[in-house]
N, C-alpha and C positions, 0 to 999 in steps of 0.2 A: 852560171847564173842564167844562159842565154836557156841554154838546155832544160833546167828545173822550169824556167816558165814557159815553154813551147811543150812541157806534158801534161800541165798543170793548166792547161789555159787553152783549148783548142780551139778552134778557128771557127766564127759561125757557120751554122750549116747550109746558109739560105745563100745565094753568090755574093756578093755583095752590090750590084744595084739590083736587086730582087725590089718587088715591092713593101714588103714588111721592112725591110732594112729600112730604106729610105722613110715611111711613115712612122718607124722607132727614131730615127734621126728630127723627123720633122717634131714628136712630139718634143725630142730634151731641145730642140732650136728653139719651138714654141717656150718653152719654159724658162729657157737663157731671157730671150724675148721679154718676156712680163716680168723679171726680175728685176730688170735694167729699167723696163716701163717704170717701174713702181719706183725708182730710183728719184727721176730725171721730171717725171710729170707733175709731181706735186709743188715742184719750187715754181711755177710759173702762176701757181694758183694763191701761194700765201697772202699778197694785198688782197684778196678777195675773201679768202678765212678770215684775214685780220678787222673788216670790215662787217662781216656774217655774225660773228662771236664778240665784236666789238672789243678783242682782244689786240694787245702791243706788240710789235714785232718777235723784240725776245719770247712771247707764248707760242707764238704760231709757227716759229720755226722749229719749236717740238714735234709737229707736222714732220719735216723730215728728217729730225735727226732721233725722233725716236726710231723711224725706220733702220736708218744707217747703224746706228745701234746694236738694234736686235741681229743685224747680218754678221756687222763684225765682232761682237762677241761669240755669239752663240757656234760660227761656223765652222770649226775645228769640232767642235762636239757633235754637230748633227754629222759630221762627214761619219767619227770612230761610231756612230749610232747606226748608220746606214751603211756599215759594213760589219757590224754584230747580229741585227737585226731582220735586215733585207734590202738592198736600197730599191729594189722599186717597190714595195710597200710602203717603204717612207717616204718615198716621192708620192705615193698616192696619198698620203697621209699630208704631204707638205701644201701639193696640189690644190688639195682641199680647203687646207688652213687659208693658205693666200685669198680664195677664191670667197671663200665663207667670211673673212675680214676684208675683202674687198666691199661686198655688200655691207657691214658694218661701217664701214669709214662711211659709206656715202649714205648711211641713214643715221648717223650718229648725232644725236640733238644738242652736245656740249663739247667743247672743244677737250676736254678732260679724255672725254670717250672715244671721240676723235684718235686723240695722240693714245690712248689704249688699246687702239682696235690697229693702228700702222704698226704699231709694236707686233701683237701678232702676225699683220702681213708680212712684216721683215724678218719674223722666223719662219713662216711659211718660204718666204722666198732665198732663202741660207738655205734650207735643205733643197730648192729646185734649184738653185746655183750651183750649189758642191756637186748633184748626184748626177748631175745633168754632162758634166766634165768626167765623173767617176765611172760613170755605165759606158762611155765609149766604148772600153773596151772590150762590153761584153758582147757588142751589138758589131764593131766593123772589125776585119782581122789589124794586123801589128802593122803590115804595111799601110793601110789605107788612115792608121792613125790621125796624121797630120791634116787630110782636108776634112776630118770631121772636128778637130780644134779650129782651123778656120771656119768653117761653115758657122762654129756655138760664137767665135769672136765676131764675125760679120754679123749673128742675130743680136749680141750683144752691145753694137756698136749702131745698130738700127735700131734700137730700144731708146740707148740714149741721145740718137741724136731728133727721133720721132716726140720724143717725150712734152719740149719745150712749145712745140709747133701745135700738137694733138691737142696737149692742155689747154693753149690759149682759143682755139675752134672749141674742143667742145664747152670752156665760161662764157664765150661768146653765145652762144648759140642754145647752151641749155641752163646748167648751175654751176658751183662747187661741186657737186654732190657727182655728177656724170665724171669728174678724174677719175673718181675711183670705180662706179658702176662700169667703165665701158671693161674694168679685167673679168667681169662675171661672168659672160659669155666667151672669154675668150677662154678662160680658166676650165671654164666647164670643158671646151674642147680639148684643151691641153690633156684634160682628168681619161674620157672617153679612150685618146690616142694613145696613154699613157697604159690606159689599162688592155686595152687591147692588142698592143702591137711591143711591147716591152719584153725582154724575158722573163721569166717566173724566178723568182729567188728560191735558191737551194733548199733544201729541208736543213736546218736547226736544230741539232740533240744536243741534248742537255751535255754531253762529253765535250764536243764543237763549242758550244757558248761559252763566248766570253765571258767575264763581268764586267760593268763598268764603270768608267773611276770616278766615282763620283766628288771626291776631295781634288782630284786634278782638275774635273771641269768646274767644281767651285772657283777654286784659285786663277784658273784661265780667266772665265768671264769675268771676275772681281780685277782680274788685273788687266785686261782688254778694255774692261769699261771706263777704268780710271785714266788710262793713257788717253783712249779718247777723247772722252770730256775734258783733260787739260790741252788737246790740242782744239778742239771746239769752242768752248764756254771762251767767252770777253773779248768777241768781234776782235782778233786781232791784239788786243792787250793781254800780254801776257802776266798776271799777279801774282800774288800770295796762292791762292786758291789752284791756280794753273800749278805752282808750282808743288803744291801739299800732293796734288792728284800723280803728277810726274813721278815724287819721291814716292807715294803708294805702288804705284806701275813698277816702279824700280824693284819695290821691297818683294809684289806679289811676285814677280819673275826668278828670285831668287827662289823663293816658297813654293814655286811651281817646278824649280829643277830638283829642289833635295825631293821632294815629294814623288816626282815622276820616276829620278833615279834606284826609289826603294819599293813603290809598288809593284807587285805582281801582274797584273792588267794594267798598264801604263796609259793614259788616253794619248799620250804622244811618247815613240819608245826614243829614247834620248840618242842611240844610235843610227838613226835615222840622218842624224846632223856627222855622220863619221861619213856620210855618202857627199862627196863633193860636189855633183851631178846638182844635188837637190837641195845641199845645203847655197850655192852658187844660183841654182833656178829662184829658191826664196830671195835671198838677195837683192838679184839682178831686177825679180819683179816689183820686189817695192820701189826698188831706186828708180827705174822709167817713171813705172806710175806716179811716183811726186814728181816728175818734169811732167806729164801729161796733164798734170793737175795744175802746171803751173801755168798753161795755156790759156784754163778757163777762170786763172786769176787773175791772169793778168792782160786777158784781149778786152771784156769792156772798158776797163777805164784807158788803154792805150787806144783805139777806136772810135771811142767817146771823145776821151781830153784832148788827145793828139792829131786821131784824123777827122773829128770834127762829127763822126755818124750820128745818126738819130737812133733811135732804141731798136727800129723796126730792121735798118739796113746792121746793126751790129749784130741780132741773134743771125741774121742770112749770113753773117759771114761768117761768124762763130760755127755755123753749122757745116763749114765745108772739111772743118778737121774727124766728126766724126762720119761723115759723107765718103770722107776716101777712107775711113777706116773701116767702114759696111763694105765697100768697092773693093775694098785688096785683102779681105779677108779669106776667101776662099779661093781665090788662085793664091796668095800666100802658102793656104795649106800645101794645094796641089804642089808647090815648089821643095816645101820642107819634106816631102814624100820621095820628089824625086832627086835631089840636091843633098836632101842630108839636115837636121836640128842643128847642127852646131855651126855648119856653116853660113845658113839661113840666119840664126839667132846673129851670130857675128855682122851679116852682112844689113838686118833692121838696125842695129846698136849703131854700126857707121854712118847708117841714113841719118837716123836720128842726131850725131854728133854733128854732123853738115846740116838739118834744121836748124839745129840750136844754134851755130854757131854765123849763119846767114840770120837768123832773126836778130841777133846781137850785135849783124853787121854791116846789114841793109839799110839806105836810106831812107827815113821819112819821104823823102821823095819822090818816090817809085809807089806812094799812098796805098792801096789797098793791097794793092798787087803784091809791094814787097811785104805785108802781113801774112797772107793768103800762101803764097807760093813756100814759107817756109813751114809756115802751120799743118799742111797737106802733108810734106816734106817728113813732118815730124810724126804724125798721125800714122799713115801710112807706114812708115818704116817699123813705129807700137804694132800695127799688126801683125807684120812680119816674124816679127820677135817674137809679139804673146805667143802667136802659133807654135814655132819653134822651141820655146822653154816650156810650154803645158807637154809637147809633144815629148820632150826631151825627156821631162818629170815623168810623168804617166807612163810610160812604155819601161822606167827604169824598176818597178817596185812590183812587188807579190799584188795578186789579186784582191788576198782580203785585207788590201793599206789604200787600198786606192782613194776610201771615201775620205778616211785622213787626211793624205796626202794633197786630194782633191779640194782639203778643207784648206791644208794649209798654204795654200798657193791660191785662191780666193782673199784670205787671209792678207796674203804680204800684199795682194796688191791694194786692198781697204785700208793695211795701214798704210803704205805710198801714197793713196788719194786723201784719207785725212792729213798726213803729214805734211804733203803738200799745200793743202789751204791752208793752213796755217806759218809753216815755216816760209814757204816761196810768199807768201802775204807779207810777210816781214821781212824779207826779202826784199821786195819790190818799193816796200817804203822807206828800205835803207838806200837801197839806188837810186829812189825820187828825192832823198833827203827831207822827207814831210809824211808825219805823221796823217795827217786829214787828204786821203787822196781827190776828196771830192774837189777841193778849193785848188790841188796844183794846175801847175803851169804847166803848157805842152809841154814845155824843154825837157822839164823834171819828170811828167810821165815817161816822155821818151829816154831818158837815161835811167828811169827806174826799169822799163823793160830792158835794153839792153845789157845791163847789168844782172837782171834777172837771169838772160838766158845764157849770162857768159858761164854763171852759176850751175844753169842746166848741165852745159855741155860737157862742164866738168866733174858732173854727177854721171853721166854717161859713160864718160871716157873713165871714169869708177868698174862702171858695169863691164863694160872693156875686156879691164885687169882680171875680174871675176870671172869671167866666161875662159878667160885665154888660162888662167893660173888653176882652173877647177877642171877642166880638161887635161892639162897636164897632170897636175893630180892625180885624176881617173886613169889615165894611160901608166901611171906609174907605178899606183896600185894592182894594176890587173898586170901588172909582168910580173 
């Protein structure tokens, strides 16, 4: 295996701190970057739509869940697209989109057109997310792998902790309309660096070209969308409706394996899940990510209810989990370069176990300190880990899977963060014993998080199993 891909796959030619390396790095950082911008900046702007379009909560939060949307369906597709096609073409392609519906959003005269123009950015930004992960490895050689996954997690983890902060300066100071204007000129730059300092995608003969599937990516997005929207749709209640969408999810996924099983051009090859490596990397990254999602459901109301904060000191503190995760993202790489993926993965998964299990165990007492110190704790260690399982993933598959690949590890972790606002929400209210968290009492906040995160850590100590039992695997297989 090692062999097929070291003839197939040669090493760039430029050193690797050359300067075009690094400005090919700076453009997919750039583009991690505005991906995650586009994520994180709009939710701090909704009372202010809601007030602009004299629209109700439930409309304006189409604002960002059409976005989240269009990324988590569509992103398994644009990956197998941008490894048929060319992926930096369709980064230039995507590039564009994002940039071109950026200007849209912020001139959009109805909120209708609004939530149709974030639809587009959020495909624009699915194909700079996936390809951005996927081109790695055409641009740094095999060793230097891992500090160019930390460097995309550091840009990704500065997007969304920039996101919250940027928004509320630039409604201050300009309109609604400046969230979305300020990605145009940054977009434009990303386009420039992208087209200049990128590789040229291979020449394409009709012999080489794929087809592609278009019945599997029907059934994918038909069954990613419905999952979604029953983890989203009824703040938390989960109903009738929640549950029609669930048993849809349910039905498309079965409809998506016979389907994939019998096609000729596969958009996802079913064999791919025989690779322990990558079927364990999927996994492990949803399961973190619904703990990391359970963070930012559950620090306001425990910060608010419990330690008494005001709105202003709760997002500053909110903000220090993705702060060490920009911080340790690129000495993280550096470590998984020299240390090793599995060892590094293994050793964020225990960090993270000891967050969880100090948030769950820490006193009230100790007031911000004991929130903060286990929050960081947790953050940081996600860093650690994403590095090491993108690294793990990506270094293990052919060239022309990458975009896939790249999709579908994107993928696990959008489902983990939707899953988490949902399930860990329900979660936290089963722990507080009250439906209405707004009206609880300290005590019950405070026992709904710590029960929340007893929850975490035994989602982790999940992920654990997974790393330790897909490794053995691996080793067991290759003898």
């Amino acid at each position: 295996m090692r062999s097929t891909l070291s003839k197939s796959e040669p090493p760039p030619t430029d050193p690797p701190d050359a300067p075009p390396v690094r400005l090919a790095l700076l453009a997919l950082s750039l583009s991690m970057l505005l991906s995650s911008l586009g994520t994180s900046i709009a939710n701090v702007g909704l009372p202010t739509l809601g007030h602009a379009f004299n629209a109700s909560f439930q409309e304006v939060q189409w604002v960002v869940l059409a976005y989240l949307l269009a990324i988590t369906t569509l992103i398994v597709s644009v990956g197998r697209l941008g490894d048929m096609m060319g992926r930096r073409r369709l980064m230039l392609l995507g590039i564009t989109l994002f940039t071109a519906a950026s200007a849209l959003c912020g001139i959009a005269p109805t909120l209708a057109l609004l939530i149709a123009a974030r639809a587009l950015q959020g495909l624009g930004a699915a194909v700079m997310m996936v390809l951005a992960m996927a081109m790695v490895g055409e641009i740094v050689p095999k060793e230097k792998t891992g500090s160019a996954m930390g460097m995309l997690g550091t840009m990704s983890a500065i997007g969304t902790a920039l996101g919250p902060t940027l928004g509320g300066v630039l409604i201050s100071g300009f309109s609604w309309s400046a969230l979305f204007l300020i990605n145009v000129p940054m977009g434009f730059f990303a386009l420039v660096l992208t087209h200049r300092y990128l590789p040229k995608d291979p020449t394409v003969t009709k012999a080489t070209q794929a087809k592609f599937d278009v019945l599997g990516t029907v059934l994918l997005v038909m069954t990613l969308a419905a999952y979604a929207l029953a983890m989203t749709i009824g703040h938390g209640s989960f109903g009738q409706l929640n549950m029609a969408l669930l048993l849809l999810a349910l039905l498309g996924i079965g409809l998506f394996v016979i389907t994939e099983s019998r096609t000729e051009a596969p958009l996802i090859r079913m064999g791919t899940f025989r690779n322990s490596v990558l079927s364990a990397g999927f996994a492990m990254s949803t399961l973190v990510t619904t703990v990391v999602m359970a963070t930012l459901v559950v620090g306001p109301f425990y910060l608010s209810g419990a330690l008494g904060l005001d709105p202003a000191h709760v997002g500053l503190v909110m903000s220090s989990g993705p702060i060490m995760a920009a911080i340790t993202g690129a000495p993280a790489g550096r470590l998984v370069d020299g240390l090793g993926a599995y060892r590094m993965g293994i050793a964020g998964l225990i960090g993270m176990v000891i967050g969880a299990c100090a948030m769950a165990m820490l006193p009230s007492g100790l007031g911000i300190a004991g929130y903060v110190i286990p929050l960081v704790t947790i953050t940081g260690s996600y860093a650690l880990f994403q590095a090491a399982n993108n690294t793990a993933v990506m270094t293990r598959i052919q060239p022309d899977q990458r975009g896939v690949i790249s999709g579908m590890l994107n993928l696990s972790r959008n489902l983990g963060l939707i899953t988490g606002a949902s399930v860990m929400g329900a979660v936290f209210s089963m722990g507080a014993s009250t439906a209405n968290l707004l009206t609880a009492s300290p005590s019950s906040i405070e026992s709904g998080m710590r029960f929340t995160f007893a929850v975490a850590a035994g989602l982790i100590l999940l992920a654990l199993v997974i790393a330790v039992s897909g490794q053995k695997l691996s080793k067991h297989i290759s003898k």
